[in-house]
mmCIF file of the C-alpha atoms, coordinates in Angstrom:
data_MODEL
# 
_entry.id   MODEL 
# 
loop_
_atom_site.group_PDB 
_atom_site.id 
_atom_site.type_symbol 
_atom_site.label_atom_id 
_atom_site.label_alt_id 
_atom_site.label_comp_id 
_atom_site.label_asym_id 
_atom_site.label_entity_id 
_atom_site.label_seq_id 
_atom_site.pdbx_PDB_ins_code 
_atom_site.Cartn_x 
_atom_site.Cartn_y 
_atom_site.Cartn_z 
_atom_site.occupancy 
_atom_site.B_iso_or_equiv 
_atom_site.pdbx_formal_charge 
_atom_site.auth_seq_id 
_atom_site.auth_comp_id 
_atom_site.auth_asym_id 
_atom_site.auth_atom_id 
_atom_site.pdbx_PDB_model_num 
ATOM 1   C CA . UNK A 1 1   ? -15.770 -25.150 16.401  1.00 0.00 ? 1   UNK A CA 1 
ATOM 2   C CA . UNK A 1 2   ? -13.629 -26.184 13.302  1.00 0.00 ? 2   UNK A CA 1 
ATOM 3   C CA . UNK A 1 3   ? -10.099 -25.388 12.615  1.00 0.00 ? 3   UNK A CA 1 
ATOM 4   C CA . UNK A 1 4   ? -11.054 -22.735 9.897   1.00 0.00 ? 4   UNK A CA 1 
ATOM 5   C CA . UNK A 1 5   ? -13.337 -20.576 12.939  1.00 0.00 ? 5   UNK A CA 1 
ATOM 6   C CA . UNK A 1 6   ? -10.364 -20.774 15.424  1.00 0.00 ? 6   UNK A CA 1 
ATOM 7   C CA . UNK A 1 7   ? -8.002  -19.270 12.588  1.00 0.00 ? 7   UNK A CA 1 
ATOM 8   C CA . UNK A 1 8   ? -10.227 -16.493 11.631  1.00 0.00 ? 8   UNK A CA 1 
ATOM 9   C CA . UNK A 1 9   ? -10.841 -15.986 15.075  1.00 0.00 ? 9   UNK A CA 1 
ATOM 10  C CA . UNK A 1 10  ? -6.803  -15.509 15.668  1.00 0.00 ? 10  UNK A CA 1 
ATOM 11  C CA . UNK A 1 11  ? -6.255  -13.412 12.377  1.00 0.00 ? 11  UNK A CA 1 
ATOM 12  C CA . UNK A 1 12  ? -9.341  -11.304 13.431  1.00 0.00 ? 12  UNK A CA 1 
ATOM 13  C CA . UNK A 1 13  ? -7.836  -9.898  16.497  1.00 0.00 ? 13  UNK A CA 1 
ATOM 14  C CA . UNK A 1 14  ? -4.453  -8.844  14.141  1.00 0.00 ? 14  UNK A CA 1 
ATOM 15  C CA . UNK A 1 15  ? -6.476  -6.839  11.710  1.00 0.00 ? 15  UNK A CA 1 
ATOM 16  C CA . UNK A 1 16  ? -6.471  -2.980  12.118  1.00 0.00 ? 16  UNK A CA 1 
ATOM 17  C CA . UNK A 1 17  ? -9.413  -1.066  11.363  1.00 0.00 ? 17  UNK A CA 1 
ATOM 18  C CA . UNK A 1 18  ? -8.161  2.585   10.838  1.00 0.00 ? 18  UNK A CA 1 
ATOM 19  C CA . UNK A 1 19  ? -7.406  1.887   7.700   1.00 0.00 ? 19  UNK A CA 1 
ATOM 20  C CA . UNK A 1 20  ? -8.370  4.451   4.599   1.00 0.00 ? 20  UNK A CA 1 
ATOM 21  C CA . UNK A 1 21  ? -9.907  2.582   2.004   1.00 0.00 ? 21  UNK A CA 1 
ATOM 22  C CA . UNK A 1 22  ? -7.032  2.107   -0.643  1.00 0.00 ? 22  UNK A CA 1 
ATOM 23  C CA . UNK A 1 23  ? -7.552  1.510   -4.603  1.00 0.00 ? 23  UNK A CA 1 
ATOM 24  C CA . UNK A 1 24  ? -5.237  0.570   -7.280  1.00 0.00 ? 24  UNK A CA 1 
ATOM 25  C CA . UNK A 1 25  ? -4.287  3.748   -8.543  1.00 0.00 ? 25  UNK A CA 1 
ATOM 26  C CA . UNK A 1 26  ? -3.587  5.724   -5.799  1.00 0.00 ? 26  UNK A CA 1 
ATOM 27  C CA . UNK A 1 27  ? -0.716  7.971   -4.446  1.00 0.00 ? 27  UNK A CA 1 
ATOM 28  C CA . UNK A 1 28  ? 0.065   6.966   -0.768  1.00 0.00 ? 28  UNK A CA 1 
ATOM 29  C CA . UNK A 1 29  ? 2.496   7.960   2.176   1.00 0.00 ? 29  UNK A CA 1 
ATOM 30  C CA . UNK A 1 30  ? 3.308   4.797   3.876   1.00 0.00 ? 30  UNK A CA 1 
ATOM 31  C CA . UNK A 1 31  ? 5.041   5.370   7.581   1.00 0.00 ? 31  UNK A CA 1 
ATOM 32  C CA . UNK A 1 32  ? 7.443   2.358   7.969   1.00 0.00 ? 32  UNK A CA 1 
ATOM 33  C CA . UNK A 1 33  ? 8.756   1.839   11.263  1.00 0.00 ? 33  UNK A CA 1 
ATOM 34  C CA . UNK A 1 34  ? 12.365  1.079   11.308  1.00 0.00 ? 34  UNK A CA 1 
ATOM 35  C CA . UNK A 1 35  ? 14.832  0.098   14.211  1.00 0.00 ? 35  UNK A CA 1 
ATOM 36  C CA . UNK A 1 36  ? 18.495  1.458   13.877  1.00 0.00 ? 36  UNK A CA 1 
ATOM 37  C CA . UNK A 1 37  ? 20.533  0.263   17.070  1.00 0.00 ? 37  UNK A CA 1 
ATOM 38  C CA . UNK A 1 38  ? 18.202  0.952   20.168  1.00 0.00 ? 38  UNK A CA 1 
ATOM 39  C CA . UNK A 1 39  ? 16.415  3.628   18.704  1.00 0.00 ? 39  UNK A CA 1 
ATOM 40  C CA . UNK A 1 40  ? 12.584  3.566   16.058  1.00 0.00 ? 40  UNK A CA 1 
ATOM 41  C CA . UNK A 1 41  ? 11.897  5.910   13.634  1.00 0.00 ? 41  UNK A CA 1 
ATOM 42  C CA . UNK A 1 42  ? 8.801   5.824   11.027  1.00 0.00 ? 42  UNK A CA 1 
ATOM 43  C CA . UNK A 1 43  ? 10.286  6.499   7.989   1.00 0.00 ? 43  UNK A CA 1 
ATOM 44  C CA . UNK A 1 44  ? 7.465   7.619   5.030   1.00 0.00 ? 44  UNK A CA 1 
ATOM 45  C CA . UNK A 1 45  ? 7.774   5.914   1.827   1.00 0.00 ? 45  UNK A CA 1 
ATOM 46  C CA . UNK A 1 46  ? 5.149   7.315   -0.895  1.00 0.00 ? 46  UNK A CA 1 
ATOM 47  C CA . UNK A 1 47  ? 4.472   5.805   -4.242  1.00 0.00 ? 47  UNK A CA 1 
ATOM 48  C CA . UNK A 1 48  ? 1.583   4.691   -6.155  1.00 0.00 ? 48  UNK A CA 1 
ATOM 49  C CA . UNK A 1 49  ? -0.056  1.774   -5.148  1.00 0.00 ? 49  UNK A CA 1 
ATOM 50  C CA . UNK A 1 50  ? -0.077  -0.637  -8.639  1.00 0.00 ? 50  UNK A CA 1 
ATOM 51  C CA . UNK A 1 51  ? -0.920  -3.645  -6.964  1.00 0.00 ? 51  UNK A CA 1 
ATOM 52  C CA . UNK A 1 52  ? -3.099  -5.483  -4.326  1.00 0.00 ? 52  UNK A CA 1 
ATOM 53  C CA . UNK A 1 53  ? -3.417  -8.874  -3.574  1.00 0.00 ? 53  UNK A CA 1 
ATOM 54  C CA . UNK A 1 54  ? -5.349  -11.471 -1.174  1.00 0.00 ? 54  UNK A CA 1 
ATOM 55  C CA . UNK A 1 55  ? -7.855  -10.139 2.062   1.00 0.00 ? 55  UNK A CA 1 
ATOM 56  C CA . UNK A 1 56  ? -8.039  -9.893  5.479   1.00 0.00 ? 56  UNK A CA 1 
ATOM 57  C CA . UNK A 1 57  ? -4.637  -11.117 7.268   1.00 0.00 ? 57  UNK A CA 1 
ATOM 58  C CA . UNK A 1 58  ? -2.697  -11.426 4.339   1.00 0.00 ? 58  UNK A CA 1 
ATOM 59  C CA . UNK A 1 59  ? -3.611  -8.778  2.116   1.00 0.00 ? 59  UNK A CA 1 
ATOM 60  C CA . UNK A 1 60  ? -0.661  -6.584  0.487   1.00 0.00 ? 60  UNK A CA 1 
ATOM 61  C CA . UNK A 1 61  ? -0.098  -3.561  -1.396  1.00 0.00 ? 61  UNK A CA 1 
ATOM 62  C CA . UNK A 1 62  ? 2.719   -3.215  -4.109  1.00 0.00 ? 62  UNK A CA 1 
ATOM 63  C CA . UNK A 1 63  ? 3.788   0.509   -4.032  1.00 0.00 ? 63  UNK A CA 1 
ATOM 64  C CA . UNK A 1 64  ? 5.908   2.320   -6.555  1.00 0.00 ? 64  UNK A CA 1 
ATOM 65  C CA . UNK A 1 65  ? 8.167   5.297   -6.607  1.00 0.00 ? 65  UNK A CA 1 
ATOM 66  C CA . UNK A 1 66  ? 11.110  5.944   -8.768  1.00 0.00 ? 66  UNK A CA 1 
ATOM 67  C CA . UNK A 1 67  ? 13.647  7.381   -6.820  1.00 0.00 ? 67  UNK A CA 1 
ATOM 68  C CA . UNK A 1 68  ? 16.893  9.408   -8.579  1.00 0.00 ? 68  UNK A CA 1 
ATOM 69  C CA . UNK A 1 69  ? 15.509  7.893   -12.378 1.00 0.00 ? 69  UNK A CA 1 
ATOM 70  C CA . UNK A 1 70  ? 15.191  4.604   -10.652 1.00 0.00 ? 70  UNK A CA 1 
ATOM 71  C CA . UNK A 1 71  ? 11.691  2.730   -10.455 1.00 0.00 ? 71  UNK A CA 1 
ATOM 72  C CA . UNK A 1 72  ? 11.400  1.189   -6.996  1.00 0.00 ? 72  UNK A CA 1 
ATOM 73  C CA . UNK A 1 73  ? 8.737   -1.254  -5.378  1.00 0.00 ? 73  UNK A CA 1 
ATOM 74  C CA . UNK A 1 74  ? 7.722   -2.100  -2.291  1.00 0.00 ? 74  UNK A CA 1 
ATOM 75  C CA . UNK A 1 75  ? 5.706   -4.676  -1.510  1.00 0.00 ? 75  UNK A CA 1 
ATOM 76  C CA . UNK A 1 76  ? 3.903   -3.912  2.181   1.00 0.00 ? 76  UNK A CA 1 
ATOM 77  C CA . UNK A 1 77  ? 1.541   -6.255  4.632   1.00 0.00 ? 77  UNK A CA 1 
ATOM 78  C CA . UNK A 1 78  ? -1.027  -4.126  5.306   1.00 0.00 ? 78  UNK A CA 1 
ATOM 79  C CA . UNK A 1 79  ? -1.928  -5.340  8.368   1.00 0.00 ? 79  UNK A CA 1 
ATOM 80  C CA . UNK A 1 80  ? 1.847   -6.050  9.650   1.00 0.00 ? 80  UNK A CA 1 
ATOM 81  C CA . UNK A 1 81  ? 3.253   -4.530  13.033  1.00 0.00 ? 81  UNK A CA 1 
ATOM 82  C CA . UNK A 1 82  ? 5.519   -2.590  10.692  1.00 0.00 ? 82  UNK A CA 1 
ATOM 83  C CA . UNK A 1 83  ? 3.457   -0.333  9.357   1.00 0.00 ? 83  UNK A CA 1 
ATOM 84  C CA . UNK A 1 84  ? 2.411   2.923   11.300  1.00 0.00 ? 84  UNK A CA 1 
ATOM 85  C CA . UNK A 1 85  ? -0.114  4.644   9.186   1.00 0.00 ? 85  UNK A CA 1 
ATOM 86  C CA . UNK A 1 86  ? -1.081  5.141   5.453   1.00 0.00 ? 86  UNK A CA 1 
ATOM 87  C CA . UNK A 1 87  ? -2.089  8.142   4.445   1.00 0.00 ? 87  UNK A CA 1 
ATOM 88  C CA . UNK A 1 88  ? -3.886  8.901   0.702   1.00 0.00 ? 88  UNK A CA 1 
ATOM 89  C CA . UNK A 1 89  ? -2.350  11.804  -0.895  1.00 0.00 ? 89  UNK A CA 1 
ATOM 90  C CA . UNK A 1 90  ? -4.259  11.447  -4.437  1.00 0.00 ? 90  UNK A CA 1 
ATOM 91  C CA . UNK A 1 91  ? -6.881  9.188   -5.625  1.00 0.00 ? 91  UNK A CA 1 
ATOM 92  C CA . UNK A 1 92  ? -6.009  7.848   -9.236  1.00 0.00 ? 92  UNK A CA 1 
ATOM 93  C CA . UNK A 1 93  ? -8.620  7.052   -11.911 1.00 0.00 ? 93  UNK A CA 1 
ATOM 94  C CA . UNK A 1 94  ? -7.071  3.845   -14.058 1.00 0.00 ? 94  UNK A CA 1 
ATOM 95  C CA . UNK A 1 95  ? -9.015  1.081   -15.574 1.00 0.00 ? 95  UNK A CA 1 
ATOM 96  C CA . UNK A 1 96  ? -7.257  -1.985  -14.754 1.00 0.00 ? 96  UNK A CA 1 
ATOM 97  C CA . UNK A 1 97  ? -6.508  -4.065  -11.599 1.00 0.00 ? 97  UNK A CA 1 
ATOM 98  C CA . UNK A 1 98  ? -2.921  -4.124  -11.960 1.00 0.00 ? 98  UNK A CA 1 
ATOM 99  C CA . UNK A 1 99  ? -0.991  -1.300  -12.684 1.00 0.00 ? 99  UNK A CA 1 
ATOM 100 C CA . UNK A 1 100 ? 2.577   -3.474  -13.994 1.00 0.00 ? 100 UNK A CA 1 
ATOM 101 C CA . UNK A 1 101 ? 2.167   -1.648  -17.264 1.00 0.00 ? 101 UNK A CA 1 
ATOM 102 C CA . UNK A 1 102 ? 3.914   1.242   -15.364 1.00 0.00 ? 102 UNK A CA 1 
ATOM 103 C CA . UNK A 1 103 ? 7.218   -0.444  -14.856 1.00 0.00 ? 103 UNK A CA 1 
ATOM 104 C CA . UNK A 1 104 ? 8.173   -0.345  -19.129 1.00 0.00 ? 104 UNK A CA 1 
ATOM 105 C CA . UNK A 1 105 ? 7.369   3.975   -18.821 1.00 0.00 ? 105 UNK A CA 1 
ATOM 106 C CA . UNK A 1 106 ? 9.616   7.352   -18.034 1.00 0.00 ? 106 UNK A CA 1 
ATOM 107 C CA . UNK A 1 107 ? 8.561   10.279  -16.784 1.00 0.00 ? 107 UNK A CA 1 
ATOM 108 C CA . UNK A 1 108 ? 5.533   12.023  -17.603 1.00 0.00 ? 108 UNK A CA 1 
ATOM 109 C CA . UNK A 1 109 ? 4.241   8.914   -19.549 1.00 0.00 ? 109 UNK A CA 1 
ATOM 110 C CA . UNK A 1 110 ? 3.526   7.376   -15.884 1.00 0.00 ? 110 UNK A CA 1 
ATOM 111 C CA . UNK A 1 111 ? 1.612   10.208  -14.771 1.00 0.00 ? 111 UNK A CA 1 
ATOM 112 C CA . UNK A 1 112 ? -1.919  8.826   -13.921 1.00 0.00 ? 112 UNK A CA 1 
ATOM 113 C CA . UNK A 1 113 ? -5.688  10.921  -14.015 1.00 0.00 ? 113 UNK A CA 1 
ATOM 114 C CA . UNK A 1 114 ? -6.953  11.982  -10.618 1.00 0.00 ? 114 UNK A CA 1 
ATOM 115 C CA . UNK A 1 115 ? -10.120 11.096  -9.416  1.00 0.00 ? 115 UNK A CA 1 
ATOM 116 C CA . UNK A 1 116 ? -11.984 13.920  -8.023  1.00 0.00 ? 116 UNK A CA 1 
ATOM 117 C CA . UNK A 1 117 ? -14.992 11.274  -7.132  1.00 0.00 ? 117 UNK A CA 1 
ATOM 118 C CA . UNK A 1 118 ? -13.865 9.330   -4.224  1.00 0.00 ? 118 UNK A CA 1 
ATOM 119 C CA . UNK A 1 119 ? -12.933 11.487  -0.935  1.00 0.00 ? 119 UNK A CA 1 
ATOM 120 C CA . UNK A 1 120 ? -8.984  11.468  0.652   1.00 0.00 ? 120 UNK A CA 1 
# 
């Protein structure tokens, strides 16, 4: 068995598989598990999803909201302890990969078409 087996081997047993299949595009609720003191709480962060990069292990999602006029990302490891659940709220219909075009636009100029052909 080579080193590359053994690794995909390790990473395998890390990778969750209730995962909704998630496109560039799309509105999603994130559930972020935070500790404050001794207590956990999942806190929901929802945005639209403009990026994703890499597979498997290391695959990430680059969500963003704007929050009080403010545009916010957050870049999440899917596959990372972290993370409770994502949920789809709306599937998006765009044409490109990468979404970054958003960041320069206000308001209803970042609203983008929903896709009606894809299920939640």
């Amino acid at each position: 068995m080579n080193a590359e087996q053994i690794i995909n081997e390790i990473e395998a047993e890390h990778l969750k598989n209730d995962l909704p299949t998630i496109h560039v595009g799309d509105t999603i609720r994130v559930g972020v598990r935070i500790r404050e003191g001794g207590k956990e709480r999942i806190q929901p962060y929802e945005g639209t999803v403009i990026a994703m990069r890499n597979g498997g292990i290391n695959e990430t999602i680059t969500v963003r909201k704007t929050f009080q006029g403010v545009g916010v990302e957050r870049v999440f490891l899917v596959h990372s302890p972290r993370i409770a659940n994502i949920q789809i709220v709306r599937r998006g219909k765009v044409r490109r990969a990468k979404l970054y075009y958003l960041r320069d636009r206000i308001g209803k100029a970042t609203r983008i078409r929903q896709r009606f052909d894809r299920p939640l």
